[in-house]
N, C-alpha and C positions, 0 to 999 in steps of 0.2 A: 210486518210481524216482528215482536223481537222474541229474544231469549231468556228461558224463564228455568231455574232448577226443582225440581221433586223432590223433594224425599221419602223415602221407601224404608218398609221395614229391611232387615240385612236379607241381603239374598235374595228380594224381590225381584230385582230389576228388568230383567229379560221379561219376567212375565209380565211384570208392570205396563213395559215396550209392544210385548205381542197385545194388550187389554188394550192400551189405548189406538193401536195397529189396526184391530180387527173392531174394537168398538164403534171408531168415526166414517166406518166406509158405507158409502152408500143415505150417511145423514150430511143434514145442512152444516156442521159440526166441521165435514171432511177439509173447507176451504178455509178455513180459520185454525187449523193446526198444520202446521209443514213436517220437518223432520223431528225426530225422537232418536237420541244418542245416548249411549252407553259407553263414555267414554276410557279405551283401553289403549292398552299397551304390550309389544311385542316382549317377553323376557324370557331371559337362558335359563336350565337349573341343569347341573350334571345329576344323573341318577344312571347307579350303577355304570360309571365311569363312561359315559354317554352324554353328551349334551342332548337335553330337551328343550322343546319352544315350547313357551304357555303364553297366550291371553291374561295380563291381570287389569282386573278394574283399576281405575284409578281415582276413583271416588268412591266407594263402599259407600250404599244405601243409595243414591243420587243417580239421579236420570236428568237431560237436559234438552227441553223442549223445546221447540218453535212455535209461538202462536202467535195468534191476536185473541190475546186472553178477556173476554166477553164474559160476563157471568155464566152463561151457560156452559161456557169451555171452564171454566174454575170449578163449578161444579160438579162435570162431567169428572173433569181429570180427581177433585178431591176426594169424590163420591167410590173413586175403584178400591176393593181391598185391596188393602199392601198400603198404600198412598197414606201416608204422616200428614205432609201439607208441602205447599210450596216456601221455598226461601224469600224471607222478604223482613220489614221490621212488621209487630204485630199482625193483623192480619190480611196488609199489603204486599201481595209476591213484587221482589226486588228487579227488574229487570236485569240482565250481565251487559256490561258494555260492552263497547265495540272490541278495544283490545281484546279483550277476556277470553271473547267468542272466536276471535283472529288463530290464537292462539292456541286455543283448544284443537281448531279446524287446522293446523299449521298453517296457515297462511300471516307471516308472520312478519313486520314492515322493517326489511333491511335495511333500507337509506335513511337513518338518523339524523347524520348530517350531511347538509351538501357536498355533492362531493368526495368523499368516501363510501366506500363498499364494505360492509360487514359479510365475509362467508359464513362464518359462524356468530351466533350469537346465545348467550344463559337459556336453558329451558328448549332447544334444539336437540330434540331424537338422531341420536349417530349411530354408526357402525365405524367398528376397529377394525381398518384393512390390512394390519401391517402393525408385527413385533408380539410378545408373549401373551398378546388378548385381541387376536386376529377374531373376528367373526363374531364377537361379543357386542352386543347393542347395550347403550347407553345414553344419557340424559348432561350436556355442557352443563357444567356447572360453573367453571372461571375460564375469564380467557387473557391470556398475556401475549398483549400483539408483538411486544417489542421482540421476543426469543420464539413469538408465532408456535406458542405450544398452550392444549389447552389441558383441563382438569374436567374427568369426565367420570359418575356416576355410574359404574358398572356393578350390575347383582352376580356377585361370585360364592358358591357355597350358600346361596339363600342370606347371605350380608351384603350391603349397600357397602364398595368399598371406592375411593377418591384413585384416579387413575391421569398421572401425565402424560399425553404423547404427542407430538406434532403434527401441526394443522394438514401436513398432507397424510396423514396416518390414519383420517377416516375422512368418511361420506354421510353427508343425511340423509335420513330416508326419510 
């Protein structure tokens, strides 16, 4: 099976997930689609001098599949309302590669080069354990081995704002 992306009108998606969820159970269908992802993310918003956790998408309109995309699975999947089409050139869905998929799932390949260990690396979900954005999750965005501090992607006041702090200063989750 690989992986395939949907697009949805906006704000589909959940139900998109439950239609194809509840649609293939119990047909020949069921063995030829595996997981359906709605790929999100943990983030902070203070509200009324409180920090809140919210779930945000991280792809608006897109859902991401597993099949073995058959014609009758492309039909099934294009035929639900909500469902635009799948991503692909014209009207071939594009499969994701392997990184892509890696990456999305975290499971993300630290040994680049022999012999070195990357703990962090671009595109790793943290948390800030320590100094004036303790508890805050974010997204690496640079890293400088040499002073071993990195630059990290934190939503503060509903702004994406760039944030330095040393590689022992957080964890991945």
């Amino acid at each position: 099976m690989k992986w395939y992306v949907v697009h949805t009108y906006a704000s589909h998606e959940f139900k998109i997930q439950e239609a194809i969820v509840k649609g293939i159970k119990g047909t020949e269908l069921e063995d030829k689609i595996g997981q359906v992802l709605i790929p999100t993310q943990k983030t902070f918003h203070i509200r009324d001098g409180k920090k809140v956790e919210r779930e945000k998408k991280l792809f608006n309109s897109y859902i991401i599949i597993e099949a073995d995309l058959t014609p009758e699975v492309y039909s099934f999947i294009v035929g639900l309302p909500g469902v635009t089409n799948f991503l692909g050139t014209g009207k071939k869905p594009q499969p994701l590669s392997d990184y892509e998929i890696n990456r999305l799932l975290g499971i993300a390949d630290r040994e680049k080069e022999p012999g070195k260990n990357y703990e962090f690396i671009p595109g790793d979900m943290v948390r800030i354990t320590a100094g004036p954005f303790s508890d805050f999750d974010g997204v690496v965005d640079k890293i400088s081995e040499k002073e071993q501090k990195l630059t990290i992607k934190v939503t503060v006041f509903g702004r994406v704002t760039p944030v330095e702090v040393k590689t022992d200063q957080v964890e991945i989750i």
